[in-house]
Structure formats: structure tokens, C-alpha cells
C-alpha positions in Angstrom: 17.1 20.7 -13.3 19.9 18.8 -11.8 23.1 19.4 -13.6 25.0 16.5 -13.6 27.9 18.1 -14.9 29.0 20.1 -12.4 27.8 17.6 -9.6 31.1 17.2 -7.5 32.3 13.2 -7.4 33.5 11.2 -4.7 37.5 10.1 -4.4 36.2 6.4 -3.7 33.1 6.7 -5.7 31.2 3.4 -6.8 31.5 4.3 -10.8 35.3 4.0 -10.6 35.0 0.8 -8.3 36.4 -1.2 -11.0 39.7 0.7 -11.9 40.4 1.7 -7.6 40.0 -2.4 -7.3 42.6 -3.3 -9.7 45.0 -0.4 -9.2 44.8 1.2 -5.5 47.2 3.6 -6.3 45.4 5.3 -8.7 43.2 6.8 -6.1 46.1 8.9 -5.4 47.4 9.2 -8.8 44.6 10.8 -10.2 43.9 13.4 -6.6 44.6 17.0 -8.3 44.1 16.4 -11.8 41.4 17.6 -14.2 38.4 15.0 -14.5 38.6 14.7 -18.6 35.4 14.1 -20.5 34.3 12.8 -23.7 31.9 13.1 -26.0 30.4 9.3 -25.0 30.3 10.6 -21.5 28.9 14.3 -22.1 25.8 12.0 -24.2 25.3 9.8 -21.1 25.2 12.7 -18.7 22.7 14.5 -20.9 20.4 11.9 -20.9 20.5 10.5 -17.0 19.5 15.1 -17.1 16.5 14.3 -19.3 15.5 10.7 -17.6 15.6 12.5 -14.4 13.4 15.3 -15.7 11.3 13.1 -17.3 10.5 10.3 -14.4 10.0 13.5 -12.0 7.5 14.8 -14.3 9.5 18.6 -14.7 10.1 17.7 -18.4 8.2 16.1 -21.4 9.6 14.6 -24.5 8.5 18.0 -26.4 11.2 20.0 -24.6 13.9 17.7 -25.8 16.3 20.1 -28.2 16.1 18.9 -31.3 20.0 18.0 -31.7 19.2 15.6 -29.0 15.7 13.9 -30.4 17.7 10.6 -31.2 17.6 9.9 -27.6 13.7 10.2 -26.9 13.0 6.3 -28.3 15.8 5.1 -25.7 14.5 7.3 -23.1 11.0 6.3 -23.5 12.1 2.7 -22.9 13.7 4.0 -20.0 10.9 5.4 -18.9 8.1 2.9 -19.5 10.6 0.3 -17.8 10.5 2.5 -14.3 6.4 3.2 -14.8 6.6 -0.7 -14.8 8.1 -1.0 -11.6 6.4 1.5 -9.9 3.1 0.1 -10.9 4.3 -3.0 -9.7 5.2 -1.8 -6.3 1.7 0.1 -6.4 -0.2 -3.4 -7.1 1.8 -5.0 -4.0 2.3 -2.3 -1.0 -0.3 0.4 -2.3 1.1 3.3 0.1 4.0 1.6 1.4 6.5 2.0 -1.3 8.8 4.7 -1.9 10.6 5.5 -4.8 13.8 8.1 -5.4 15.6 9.6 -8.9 19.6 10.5 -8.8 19.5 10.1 -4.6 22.8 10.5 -2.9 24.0 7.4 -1.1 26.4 8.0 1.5 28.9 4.8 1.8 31.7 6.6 4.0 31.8 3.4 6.1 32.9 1.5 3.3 36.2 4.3 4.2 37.5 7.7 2.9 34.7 9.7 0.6 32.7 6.7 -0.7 29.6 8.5 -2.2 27.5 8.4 -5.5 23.7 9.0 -6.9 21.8 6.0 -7.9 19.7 6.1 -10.7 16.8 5.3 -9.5 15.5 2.9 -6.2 12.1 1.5 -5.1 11.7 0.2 -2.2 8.9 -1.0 0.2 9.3 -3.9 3.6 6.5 -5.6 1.8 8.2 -5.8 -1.6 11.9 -5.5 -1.6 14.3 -3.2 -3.2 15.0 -2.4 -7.1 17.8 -0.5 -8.1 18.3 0.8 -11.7 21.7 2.1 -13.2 20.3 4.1 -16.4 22.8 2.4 -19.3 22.9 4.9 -22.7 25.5 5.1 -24.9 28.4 3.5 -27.2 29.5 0.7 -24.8 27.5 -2.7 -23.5 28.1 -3.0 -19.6 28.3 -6.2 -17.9 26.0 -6.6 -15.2 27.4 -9.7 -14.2 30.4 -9.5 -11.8 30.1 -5.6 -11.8 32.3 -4.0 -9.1 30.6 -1.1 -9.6 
């Protein structure tokens, strides 16, 4: 099981994109200090741990603790949603496809320690590329004009 926890994070990482954009200092305000968490990011992480677990097969619903069964509707959307697209891929490029869960993506040419996991990606030459950003939590996200 990956824990996403205690993964390390880039400086220039793509999920703070949005805040390094608008206020370049910040980069080096924030070197050296604590990362702080919440209790809406502690959920999120949680359940990218049991979508991960759960697209790689490792995990089914079952093993979910209980304090944590409200997310298994969510996560079965979640789910059914990436069986889609890999189906999809299947029906178009039937061994050409390949598809990856919370893969590192190296963007150190984009300058200094650019880094961060995608979600999930399909790809195939046939088909094109899909690339999901697993969404769970308090807060809607704009896809839309997302620096990120």
C-alpha cells in the first residue's frame, strides 16, 4: 500500500501550480517550514490510498474500515468511471494501451524540482491519452483554466 502521507513533495510541484503562479516568492517562503494538514486533506489522501488499492486490485470495498464506509459510493463511481476507460481503450487498441495508478512524472525541465503523481493515465498511439485527477472532498474544483 502506497502511503501517500509520507510521500515526499516537490518544491515546484503541479498541485501548488496555482499559488507559485500568483506569488513566486512563496516558493521560498514556505522552504523549511512544516507542511500543515487538515482534516479535508487527510480525507482526500485516504481515499486516492483506497482508489489506488482498489483500481490495482490489492484491495476490495470489504476491507474499507468502517469509520471510512461513507466513501465506498464515491469510490465506486470512481472506479466504474476508470473500468470505463479502460474498456474503451481495450475496444480500440486491444494490446496497445497501457494504463498507470499514482505514476511519478518527472517535469524538472519545466526548472528546479518540478515533480508529482498523476492519478491515473491511459494511453495508447492508436487512441490518445486520458488523464484523471481523482476529486473527493469538501471543495468543487474548476477544471477550466486550472493551473494545476
Amino acid at each position: 500500500m502506497a502511503n501517500h502521507e509520507e510521500r515526499q513533495h516537490a518544491e515546484f510541484a503541479p498541485s501548488g501550480m496555482e499559488r507559485t503562479l500568483n506569488c513566486p516568492g512563496s516558493m521560498q517562503q514556505q522552504k523549511n517550514k512544516p507542511n500543515k494538514s487538515s482534516a479535508a486533506a487527510e480525507e482526500g489522501t485516504q481515499a486516492h490510498e483506497y482508489l489506488e488499492l482498489l483500481v490495482t486490485q490489492e484491495m476490495d470495498y470489504p476491507a474499507i474500515p468502517e469509520e471510512h464506509e461513507y466513501m465506498i459510493e464515491d469510490l465506486k463511481l470512481a472506479v466504474n468511471y476508470l473500468d470505463g476507460l479502460i474498456d474503451h481503450y481495450d475496444s480500440e487498441d486491444k494490446h496497445g494501451y497501457y494504463y498507470d495508478v499514482e505514476m511519478k512524472v518527472e517535469l524538472s525541465h519545466l526548472g528546479g524540482d518540478c515533480w508529482g503523481h498523476l492519478d491515473f493515465a491511459i494511453w495508447s498511439p492508436k487512441v490518445g491519452m486520458d488523464v484523471v485527477d481523482f476529486k473527493f472532498g469538501y471543495h468543487p474544483v474548476e477544471v477550466d483554466n486550472n493551473d494545476q
